[in-house]
DRENDO-1510 file (C-alpha; in Angstrom, 1 decimal, always signed):
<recs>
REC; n; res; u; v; w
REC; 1; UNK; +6.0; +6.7; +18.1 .
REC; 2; UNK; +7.8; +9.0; +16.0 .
REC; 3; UNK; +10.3; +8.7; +13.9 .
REC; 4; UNK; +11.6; +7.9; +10.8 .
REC; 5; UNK; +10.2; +5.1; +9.0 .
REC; 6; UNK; +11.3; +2.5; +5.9 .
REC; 7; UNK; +10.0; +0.2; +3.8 .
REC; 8; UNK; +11.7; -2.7; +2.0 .
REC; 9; UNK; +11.9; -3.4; -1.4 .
REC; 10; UNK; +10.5; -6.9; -0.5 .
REC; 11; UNK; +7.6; -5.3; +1.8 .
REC; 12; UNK; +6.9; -3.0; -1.2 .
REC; 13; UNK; +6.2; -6.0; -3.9 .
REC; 14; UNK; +4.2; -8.0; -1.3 .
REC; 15; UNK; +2.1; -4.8; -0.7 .
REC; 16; UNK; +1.4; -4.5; -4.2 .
REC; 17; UNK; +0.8; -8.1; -4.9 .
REC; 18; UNK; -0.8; -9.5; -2.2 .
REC; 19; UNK; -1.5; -6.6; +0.1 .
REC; 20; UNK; +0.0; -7.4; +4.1 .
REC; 21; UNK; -3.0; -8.1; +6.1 .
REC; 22; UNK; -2.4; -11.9; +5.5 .
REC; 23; UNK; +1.3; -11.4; +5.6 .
REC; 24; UNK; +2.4; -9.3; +8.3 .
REC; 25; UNK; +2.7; -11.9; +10.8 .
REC; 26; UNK; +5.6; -10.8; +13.2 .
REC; 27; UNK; +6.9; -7.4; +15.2 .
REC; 28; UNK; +10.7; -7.3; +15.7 .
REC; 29; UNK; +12.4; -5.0; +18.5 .
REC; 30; UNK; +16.1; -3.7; +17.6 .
REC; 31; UNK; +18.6; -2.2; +18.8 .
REC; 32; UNK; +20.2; +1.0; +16.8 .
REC; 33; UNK; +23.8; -1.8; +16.0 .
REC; 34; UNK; +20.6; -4.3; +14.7 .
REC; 35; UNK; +20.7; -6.8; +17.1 .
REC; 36; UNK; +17.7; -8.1; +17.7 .
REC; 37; UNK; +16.0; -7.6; +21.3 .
REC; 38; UNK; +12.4; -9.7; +20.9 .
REC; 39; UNK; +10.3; -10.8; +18.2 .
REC; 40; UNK; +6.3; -11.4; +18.5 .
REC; 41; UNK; +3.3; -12.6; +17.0 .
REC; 42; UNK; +0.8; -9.9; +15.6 .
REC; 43; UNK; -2.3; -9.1; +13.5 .
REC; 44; UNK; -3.2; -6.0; +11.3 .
REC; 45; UNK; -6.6; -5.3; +10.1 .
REC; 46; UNK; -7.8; -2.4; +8.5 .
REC; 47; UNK; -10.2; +0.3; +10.1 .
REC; 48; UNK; -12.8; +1.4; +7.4 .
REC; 49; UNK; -13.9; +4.2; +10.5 .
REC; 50; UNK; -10.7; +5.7; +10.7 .
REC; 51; UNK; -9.3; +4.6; +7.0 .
REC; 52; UNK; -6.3; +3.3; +8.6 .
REC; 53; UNK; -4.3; -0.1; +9.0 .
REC; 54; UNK; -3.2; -0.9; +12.2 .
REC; 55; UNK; -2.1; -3.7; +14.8 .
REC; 56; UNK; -5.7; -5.4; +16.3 .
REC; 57; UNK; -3.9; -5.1; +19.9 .
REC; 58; UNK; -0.8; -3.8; +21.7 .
REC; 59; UNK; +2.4; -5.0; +21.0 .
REC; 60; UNK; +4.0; -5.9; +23.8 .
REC; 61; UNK; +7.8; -6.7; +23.6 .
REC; 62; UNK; +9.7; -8.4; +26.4 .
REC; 63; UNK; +13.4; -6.7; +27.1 .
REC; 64; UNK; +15.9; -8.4; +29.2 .
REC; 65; UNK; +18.1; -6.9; +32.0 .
REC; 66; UNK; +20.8; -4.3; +30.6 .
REC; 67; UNK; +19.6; -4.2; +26.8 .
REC; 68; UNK; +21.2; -0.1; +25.7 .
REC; 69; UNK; +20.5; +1.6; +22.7 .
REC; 70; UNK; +16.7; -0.3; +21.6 .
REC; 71; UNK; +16.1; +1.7; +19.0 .
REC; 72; UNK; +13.3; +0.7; +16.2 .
REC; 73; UNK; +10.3; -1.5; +15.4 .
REC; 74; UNK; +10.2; -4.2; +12.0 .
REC; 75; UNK; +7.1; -5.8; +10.9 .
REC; 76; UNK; +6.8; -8.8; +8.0 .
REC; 77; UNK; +6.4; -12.3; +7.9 .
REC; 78; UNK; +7.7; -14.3; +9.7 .
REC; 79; UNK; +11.8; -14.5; +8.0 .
REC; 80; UNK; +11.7; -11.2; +6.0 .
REC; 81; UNK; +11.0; -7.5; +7.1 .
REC; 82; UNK; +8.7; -5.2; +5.3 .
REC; 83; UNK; +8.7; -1.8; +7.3 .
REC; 84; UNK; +10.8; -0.8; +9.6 .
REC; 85; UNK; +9.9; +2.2; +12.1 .
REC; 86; UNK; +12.3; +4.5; +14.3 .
REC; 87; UNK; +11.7; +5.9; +17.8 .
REC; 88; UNK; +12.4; +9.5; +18.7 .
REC; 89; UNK; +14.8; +8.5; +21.2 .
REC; 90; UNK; +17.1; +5.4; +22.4 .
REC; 91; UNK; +15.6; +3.2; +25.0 .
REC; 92; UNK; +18.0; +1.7; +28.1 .
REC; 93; UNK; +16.7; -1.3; +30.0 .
REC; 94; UNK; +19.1; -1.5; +32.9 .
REC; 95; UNK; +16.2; -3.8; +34.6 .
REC; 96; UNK; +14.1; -6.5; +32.9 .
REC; 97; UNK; +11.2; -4.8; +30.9 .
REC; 98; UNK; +9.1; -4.6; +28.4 .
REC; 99; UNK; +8.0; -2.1; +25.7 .
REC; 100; UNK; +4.9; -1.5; +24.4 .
REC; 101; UNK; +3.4; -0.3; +21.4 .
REC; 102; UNK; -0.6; +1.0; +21.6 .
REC; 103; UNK; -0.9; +3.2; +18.2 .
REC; 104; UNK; +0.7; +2.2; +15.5 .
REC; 105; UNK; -1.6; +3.5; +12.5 .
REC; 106; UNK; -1.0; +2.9; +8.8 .
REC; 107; UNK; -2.2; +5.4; +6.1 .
REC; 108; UNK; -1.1; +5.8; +2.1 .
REC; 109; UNK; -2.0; +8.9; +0.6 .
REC; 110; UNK; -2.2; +9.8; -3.3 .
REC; 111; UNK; -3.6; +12.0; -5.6 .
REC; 112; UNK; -5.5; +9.3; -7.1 .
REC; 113; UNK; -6.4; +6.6; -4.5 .
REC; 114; UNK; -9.5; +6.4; -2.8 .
REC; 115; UNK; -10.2; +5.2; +0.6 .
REC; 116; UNK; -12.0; +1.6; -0.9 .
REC; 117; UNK; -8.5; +1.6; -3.1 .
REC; 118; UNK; -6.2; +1.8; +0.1 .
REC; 119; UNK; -8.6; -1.1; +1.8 .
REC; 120; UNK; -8.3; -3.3; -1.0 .
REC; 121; UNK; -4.4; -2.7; -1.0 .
REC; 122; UNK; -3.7; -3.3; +2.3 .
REC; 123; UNK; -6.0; -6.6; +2.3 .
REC; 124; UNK; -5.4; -8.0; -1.0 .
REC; 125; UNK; -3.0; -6.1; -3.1 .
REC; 126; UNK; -3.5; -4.8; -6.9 .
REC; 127; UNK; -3.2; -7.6; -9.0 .
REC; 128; UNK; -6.7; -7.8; -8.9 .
REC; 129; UNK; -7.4; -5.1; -10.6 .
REC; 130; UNK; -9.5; -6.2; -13.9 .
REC; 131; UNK; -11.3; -4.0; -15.1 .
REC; 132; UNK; -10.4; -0.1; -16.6 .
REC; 133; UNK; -12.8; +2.4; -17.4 .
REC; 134; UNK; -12.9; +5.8; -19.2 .
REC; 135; UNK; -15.2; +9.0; -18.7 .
REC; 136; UNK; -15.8; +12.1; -19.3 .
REC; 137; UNK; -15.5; +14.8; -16.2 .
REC; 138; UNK; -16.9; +14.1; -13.3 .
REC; 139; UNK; -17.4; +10.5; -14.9 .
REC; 140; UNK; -20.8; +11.7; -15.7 .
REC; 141; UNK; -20.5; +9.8; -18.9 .
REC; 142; UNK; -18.7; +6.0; -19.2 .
REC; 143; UNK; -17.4; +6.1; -22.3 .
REC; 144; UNK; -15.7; +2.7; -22.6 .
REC; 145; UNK; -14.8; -0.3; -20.4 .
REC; 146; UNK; -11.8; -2.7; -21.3 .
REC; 147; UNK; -10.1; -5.7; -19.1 .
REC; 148; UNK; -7.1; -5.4; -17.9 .
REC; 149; UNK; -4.0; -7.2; -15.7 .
REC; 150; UNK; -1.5; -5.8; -13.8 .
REC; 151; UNK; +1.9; -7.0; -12.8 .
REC; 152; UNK; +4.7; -6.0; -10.3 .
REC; 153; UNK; +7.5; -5.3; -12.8 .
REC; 154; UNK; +10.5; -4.9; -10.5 .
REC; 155; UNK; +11.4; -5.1; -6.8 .
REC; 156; UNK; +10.8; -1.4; -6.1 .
REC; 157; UNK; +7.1; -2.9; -6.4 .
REC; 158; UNK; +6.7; -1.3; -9.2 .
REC; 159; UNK; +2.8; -2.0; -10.6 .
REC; 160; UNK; +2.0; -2.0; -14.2 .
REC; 161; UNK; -0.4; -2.8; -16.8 .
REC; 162; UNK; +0.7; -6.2; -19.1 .
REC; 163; UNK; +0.1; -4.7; -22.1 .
REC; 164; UNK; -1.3; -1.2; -23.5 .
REC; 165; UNK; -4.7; -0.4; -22.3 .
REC; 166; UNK; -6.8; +1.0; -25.2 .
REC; 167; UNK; -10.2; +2.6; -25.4 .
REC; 168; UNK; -12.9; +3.1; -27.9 .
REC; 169; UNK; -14.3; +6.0; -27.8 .
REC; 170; UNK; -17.6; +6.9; -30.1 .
REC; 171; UNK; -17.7; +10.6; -29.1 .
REC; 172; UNK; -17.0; +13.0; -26.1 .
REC; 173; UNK; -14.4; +14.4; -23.8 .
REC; 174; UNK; -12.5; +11.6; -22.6 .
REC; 175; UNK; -11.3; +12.8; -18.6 .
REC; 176; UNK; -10.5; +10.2; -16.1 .
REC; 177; UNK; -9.8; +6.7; -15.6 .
REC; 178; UNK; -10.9; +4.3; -12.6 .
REC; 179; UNK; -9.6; +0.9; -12.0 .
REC; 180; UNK; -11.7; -1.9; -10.6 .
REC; 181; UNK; -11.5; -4.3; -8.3 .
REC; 182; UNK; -14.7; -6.5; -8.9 .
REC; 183; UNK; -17.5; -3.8; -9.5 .
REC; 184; UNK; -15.2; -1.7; -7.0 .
REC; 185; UNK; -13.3; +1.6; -7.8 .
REC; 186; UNK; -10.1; +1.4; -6.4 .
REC; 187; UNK; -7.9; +4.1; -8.4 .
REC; 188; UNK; -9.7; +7.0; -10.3 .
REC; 189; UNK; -7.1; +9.0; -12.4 .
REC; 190; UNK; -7.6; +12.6; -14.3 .
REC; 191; UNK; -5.6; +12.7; -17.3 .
REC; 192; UNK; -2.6; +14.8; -17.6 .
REC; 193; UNK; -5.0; +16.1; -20.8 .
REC; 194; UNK; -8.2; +16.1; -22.2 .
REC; 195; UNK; -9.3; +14.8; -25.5 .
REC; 196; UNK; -12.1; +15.4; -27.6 .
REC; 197; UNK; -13.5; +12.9; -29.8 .
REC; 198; UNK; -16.1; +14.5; -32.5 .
REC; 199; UNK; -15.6; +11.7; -34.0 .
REC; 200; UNK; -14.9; +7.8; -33.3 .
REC; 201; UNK; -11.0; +7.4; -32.4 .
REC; 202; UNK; -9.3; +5.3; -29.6 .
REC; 203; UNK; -7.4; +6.5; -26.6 .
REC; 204; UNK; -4.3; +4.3; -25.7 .
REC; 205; UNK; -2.6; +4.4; -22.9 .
REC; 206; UNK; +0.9; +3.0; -23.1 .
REC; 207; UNK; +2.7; +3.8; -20.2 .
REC; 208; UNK; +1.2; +3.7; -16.6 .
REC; 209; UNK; +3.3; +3.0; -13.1 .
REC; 210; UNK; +1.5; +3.2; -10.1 .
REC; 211; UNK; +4.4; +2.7; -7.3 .
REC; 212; UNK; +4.7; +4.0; -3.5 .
</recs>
């Protein structure tokens, strides 16, 4: 299913906040003048095998008689659309049909996601994220822990930290940072630059925006 894809300001935030496993609850078929050709029921759950969400079945949309032009897929809940998806080509139903839709895989990449980070996004979002720690290369060393919250700071689903994270550090090379979930690492980030405390200090980070 190839083609260009999109997704909405709206599906963006809910991503982010809630992840879309519990709220992707409907498929829409289109037409390329966005008239609407079928709308059904669906569930996503994600594979930790193959690291991917993606629809637990077919989706299997009914066209009627003399339908032209069908030309992309929505998903969201059931009054607002998250993603939308385009086919290579323009579908004509001169006879009653239907469409179906067997692979339809999900993946975020990023340089600083991990695979248990894209599970817990897709299921449940970021705003659990409580929990920041910092360490030295290869996070050999943990040099401190602090708690944290997030929030989504603007429709773009923009995620941010409430309020300035900052560490105490007693000594070392202070390299990376990992976000929790619980006691898991969902987000592990190597700073732009490494900093060497010989003696106690505090690293602050005041400005972090994680967005897709």
């Amino acid at each position: 299913m190839a083609g260009t894809t999109e997704t909405y300001d709206e599906g963006k935030v809910v991503l982010m906040e809630t992840g879309w496993t519990s709220y992707v609850t409907h498929a829409r078929l289109w037409t390329d003048s966005n008239v609407e050709v079928d709308e059904q029921s669906v569930t996503f759950t994600y594979n930790t095998s193959e690291n991917r969400w993606k629809p637990t079945g077919d989706i299997v949309f009914d066209v009627v008689a003399g339908t032209q032009d069908v030309s992309y897929v929505t998903i969201g809940s059931s009054t607002v659309e998250y993603y939308s998806k385009a086919f290579a080509t323009l579908y004509d139903f001169t006879t009653l049909g239907t469409l179906t839709i067997d692979s339809w895989p999900f993946n975020i990449t990023g340089d600083y996601l991990n695979d248990d980070g894209k599970e817990a996004l897709f299921g449940t979002g970021f705003l659990g994220i409580a929990t920041a720690k910092l360490y030295t290369s290869g996070s050999a060393v943990l040099l401190d822990t602090q708690s944290v919250t997030f929030e989504v700071t603007n429709q773009g689903g923009q995620l941010e930290p409430t309020a300035n994270i900052i560490f105490d550090v007693t000594s070392g090379i202070a390299y990376s940072i990992q976000l929790f979930i619980s006691t898991t690492v969902v987000y592990n980030r190597t700073l732009d630059s490494t900093y060497t405390f010989t003696t106690p200090g505090t690293l602050k980070v005041d400005s972090w925006a994680i967005s897709l």
